[in-house]
C-alpha positions as CSV (number, residue, x, y, z in Angstrom):
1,X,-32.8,42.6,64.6
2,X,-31.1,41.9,60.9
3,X,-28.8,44.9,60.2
4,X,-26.9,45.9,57.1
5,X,-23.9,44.8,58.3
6,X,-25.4,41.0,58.9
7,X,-26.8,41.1,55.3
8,X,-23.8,41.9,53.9
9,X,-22.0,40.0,55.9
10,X,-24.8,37.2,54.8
11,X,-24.2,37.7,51.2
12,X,-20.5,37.6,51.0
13,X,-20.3,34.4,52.6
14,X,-22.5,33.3,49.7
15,X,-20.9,35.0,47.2
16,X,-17.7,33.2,48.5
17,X,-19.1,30.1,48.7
18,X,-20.4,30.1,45.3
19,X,-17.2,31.0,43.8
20,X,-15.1,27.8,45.9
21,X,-18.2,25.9,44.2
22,X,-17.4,27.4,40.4
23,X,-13.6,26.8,41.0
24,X,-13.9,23.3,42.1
25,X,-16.0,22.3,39.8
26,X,-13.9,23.5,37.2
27,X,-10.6,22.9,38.4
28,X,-11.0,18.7,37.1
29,X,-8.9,18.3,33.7
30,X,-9.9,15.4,31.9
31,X,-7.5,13.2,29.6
32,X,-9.3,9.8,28.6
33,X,-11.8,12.0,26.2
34,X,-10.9,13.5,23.3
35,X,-10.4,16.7,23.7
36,X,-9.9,19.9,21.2
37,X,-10.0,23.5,21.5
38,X,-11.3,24.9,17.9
39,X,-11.5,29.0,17.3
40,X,-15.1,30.3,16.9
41,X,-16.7,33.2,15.3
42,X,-20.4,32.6,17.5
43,X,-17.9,33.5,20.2
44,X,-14.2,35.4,19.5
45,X,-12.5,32.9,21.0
46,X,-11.0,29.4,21.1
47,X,-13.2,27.1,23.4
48,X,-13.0,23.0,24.1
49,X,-15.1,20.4,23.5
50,X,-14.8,16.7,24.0
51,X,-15.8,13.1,22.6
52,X,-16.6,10.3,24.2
53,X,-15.8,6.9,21.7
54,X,-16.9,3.2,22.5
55,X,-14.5,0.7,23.3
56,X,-12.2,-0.5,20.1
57,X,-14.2,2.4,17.8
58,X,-12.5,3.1,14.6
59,X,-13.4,5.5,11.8
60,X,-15.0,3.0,9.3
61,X,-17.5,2.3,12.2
62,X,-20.1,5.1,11.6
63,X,-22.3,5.2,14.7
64,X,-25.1,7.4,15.9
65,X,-24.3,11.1,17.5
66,X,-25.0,12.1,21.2
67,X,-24.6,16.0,22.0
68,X,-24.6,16.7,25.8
69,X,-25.3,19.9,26.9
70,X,-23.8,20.5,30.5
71,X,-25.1,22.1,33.5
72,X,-24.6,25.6,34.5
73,X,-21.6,25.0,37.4
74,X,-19.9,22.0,35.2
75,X,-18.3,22.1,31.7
76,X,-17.1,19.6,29.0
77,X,-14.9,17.5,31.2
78,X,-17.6,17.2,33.9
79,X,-18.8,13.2,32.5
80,X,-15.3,12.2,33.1
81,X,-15.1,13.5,36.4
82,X,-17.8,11.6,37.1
83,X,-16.4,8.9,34.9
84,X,-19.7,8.4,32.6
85,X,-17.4,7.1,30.2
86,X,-15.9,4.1,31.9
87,X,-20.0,3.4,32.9
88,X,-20.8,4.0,28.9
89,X,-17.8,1.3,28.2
90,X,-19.4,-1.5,31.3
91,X,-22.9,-1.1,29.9
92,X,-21.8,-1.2,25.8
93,X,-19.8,-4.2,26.5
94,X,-22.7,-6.0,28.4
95,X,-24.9,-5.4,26.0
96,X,-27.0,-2.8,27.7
97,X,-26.1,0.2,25.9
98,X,-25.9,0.4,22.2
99,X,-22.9,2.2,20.5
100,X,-22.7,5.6,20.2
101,X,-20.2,8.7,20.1
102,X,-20.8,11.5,22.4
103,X,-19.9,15.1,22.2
104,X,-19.8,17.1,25.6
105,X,-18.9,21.1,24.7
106,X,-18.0,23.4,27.2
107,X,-20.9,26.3,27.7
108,X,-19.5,28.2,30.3
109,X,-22.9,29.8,32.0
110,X,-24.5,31.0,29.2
111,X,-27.3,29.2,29.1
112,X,-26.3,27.6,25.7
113,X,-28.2,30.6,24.1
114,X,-27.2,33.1,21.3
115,X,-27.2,36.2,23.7
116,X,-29.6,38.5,23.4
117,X,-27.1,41.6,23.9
118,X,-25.0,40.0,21.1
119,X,-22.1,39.3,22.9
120,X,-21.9,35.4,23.1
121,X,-23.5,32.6,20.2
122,X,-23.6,29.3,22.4
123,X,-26.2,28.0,20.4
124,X,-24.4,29.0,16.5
125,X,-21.0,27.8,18.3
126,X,-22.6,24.2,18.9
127,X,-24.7,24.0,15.8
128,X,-22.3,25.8,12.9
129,X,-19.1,24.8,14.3
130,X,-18.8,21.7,16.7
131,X,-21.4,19.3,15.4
132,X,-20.0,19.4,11.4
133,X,-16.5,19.0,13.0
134,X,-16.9,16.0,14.8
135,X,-19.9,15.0,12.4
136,X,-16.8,15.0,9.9
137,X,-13.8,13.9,12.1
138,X,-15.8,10.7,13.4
139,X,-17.5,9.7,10.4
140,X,-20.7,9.8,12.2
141,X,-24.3,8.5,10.6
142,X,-26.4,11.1,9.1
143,X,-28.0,14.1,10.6
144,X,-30.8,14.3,11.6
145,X,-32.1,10.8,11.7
146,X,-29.2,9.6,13.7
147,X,-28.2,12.9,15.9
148,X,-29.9,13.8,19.3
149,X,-29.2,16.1,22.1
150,X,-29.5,15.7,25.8
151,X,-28.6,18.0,29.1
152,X,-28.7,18.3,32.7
153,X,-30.0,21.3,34.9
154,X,-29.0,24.4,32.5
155,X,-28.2,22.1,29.5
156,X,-31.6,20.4,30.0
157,X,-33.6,23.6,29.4
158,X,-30.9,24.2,26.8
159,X,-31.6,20.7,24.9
160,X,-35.2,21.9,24.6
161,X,-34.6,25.1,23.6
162,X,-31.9,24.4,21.0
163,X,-33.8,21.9,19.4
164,X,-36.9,23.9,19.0
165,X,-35.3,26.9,17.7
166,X,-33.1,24.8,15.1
167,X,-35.8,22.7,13.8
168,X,-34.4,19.8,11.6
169,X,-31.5,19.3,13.7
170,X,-32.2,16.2,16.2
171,X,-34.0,13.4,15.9
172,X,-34.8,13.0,20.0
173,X,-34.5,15.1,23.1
174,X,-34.0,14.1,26.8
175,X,-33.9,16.8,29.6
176,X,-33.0,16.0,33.0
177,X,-33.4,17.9,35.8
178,X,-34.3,21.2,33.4
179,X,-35.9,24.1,34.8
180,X,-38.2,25.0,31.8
181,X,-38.3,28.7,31.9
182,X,-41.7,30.9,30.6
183,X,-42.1,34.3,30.9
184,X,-43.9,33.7,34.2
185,X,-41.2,31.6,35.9
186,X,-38.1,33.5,34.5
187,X,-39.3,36.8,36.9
188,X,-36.6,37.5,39.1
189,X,-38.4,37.4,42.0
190,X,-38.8,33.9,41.1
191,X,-35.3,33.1,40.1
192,X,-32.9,32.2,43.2
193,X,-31.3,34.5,44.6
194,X,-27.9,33.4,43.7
195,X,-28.4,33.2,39.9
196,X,-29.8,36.4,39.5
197,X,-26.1,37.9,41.5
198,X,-24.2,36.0,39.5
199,X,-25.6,35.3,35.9
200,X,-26.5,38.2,33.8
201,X,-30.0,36.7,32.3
202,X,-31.0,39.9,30.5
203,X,-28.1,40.1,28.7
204,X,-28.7,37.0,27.6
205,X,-32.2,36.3,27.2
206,X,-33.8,40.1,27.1
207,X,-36.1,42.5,29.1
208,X,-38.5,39.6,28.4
209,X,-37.6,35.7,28.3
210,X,-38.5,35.1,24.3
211,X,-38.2,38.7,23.7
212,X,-42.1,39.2,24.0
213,X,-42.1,36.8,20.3
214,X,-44.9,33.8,21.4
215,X,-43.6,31.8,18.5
216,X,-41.0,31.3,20.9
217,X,-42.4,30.0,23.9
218,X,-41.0,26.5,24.6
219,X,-44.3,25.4,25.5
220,X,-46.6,26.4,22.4
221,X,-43.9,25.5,20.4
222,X,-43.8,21.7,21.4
223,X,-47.5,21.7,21.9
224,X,-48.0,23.2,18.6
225,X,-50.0,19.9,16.3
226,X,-49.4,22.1,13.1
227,X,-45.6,22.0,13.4
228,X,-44.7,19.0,11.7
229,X,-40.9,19.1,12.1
230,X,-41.1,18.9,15.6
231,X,-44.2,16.9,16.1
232,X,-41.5,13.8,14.5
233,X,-38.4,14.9,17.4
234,X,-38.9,12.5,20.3
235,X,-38.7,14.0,23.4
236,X,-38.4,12.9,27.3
237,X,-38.5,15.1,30.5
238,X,-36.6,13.4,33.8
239,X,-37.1,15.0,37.3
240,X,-36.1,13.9,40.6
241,X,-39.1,13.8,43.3
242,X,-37.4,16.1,45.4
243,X,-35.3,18.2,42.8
244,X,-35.5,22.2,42.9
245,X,-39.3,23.8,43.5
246,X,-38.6,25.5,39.7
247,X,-37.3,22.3,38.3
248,X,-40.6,20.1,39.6
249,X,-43.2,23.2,38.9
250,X,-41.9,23.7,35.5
251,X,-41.5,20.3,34.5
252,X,-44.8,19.3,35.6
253,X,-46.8,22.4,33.9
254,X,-44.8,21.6,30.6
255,X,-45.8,18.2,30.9
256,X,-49.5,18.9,31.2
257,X,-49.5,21.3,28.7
258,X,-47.7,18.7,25.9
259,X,-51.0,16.1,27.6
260,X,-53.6,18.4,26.3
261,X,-51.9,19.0,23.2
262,X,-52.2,15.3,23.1
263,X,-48.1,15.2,22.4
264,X,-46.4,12.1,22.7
265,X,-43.7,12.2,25.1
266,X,-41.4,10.3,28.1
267,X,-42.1,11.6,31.1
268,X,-40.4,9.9,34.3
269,X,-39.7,11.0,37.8
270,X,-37.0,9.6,40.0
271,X,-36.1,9.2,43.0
272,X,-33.7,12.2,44.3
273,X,-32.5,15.6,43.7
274,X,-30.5,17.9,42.2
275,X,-27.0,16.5,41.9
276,X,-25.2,14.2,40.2
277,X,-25.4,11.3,42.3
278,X,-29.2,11.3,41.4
279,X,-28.1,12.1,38.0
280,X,-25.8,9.4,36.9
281,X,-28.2,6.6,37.0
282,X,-30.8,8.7,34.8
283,X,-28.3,8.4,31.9
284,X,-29.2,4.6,30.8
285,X,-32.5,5.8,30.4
286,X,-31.8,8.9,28.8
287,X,-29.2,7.0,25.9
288,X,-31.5,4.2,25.6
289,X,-34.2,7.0,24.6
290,X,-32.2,8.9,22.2
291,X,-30.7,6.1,21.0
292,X,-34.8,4.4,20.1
293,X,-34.4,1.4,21.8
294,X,-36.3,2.8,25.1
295,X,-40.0,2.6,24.9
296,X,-42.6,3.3,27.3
């Protein structure tokens, strides 16, 4: 028989676990970026960012502008603890990548979403303050045209959501490993157990994912023929074939619904799961899609 005492002996060991797993992950201090804190009004406080540069970059080479949106137990130093950047430099040099800067802000768990209790602007934070700073400081090409946004887990669902609430914005959109929340899959009883204890989703997204408002459901939104401004935004969704249950149910009933809106679109599953080791070789892919020289 289950007693109290075993579930809460149960759910400490989780909780404990958990927190090892949040301080470990954010315990890694990364140098070879450049990094900057900057104050912000979205947020009332001074948070860091990062920027990844090619090999022998300088400021009168203007190149086009990657923003990576972490996922929700990393933060911006998390591609050099996995050291993207010294893949990035290997595959530029051999001719494999093409040349780009990347900016990687730190999002704590907030779901890079202006909170709906008020408290926390993610989104402003990113779009207001980071990108026209290092827009500015690394003489990057033009906005929109030459700007797109990517993310993993958390910052996958983020990309989506960022760029279809800030139309104008990015030119092209890759998600990896995103759980693409609707109203129906953001239920708690269908939200593990261990987010729910630990990330406070109605203060940040409401009573009702979208606050009740259709116009912005992530999937009439990108299905939607009549909006033109996002009908031009390439997009591509990347899953691993044996990711999370919400990651592979939401990602394949967005990707069915954008088929019978008859809305162009990447769509690729890989081999794997949820983790970085199965998410490291998805970047190539997902640079060489923003970038426009992937095509399928």
């Amino acid at each position: 028989m289950i007693t109290k005492k075993y579930i809460k002996l149960i759910t400490r060991s989780l909780t404990l676990g958990l927190l090892f797993t949040l301080s470990a992950c954010s315990s890694f201090k990364g140098t070879e970026l450049d990094y900057e804190k900057i104050p912000t009004s979205s947020l009332n406080k001074t948070i860091e960012y990062g920027v990844y540069t090619p090999p022998d970059w300088n400021k009168q080479e203007r190149l086009p502008l990657v923003l990576f949106l972490h996922g929700v137990l990393d933060s911006h130093n998390t591609l050099e603890q996995y050291k993207l950047h010294n893949h990035f430099d290997e595959q530029i040099l051999a001719g494999k990548l093409a040349r780009f800067i990347l900016v990687t802000p730190n999002g704590d768990k907030g779901f890079w979403e202006n909170w709906y209790d008020g408290s926390n602007n993610y989104r402003d934070w990113v779009l207001k303050d980071i990108l026209p700073k290092v827009k500015q400081d690394y003489n990057t090409l033009e906005c929109p045209i030459n700007c797109s946004i990517m993310g993993i887990s958390m910052g996958g669902f983020g990309a989506i959501r960022m760029s279809a609430l800030n139309k104008n914005s990015f030119a092209a959109v890759s998600a990896i490993s995103a759980p693409i929340l609707n109203q129906e899959s953001s239920k708690g009883s269908k939200t593990p157990l261990l987010i729910r204890l630990f990330f406070p989703l109605e203060r940040i997204f409401g009573p009702k994912l979208h606050n009740g408002d259709p116009t912005k459901n992530l999937d009439s939104i990108w299905s939607n023929k009549n909006d033109l401004a996002l009908q031009q935004v390439r997009l591509q969704l990347i899953h691993g074939d044996k990711d999370r249950p919400q990651v592979i149910n939401s990602n394949q009933r967005f990707h069915g619904n954008l088929l019978k809106a008859n809305r162009k679109h990447d769509f690729h599953i890989y081999q794997g799961g949820h983790k970085w080791l199965d998410w490291k070789p998805q970047f190539d892919r997902a640079i060489n899609f923003l970038l426009g020289s992937h095509s399928k």
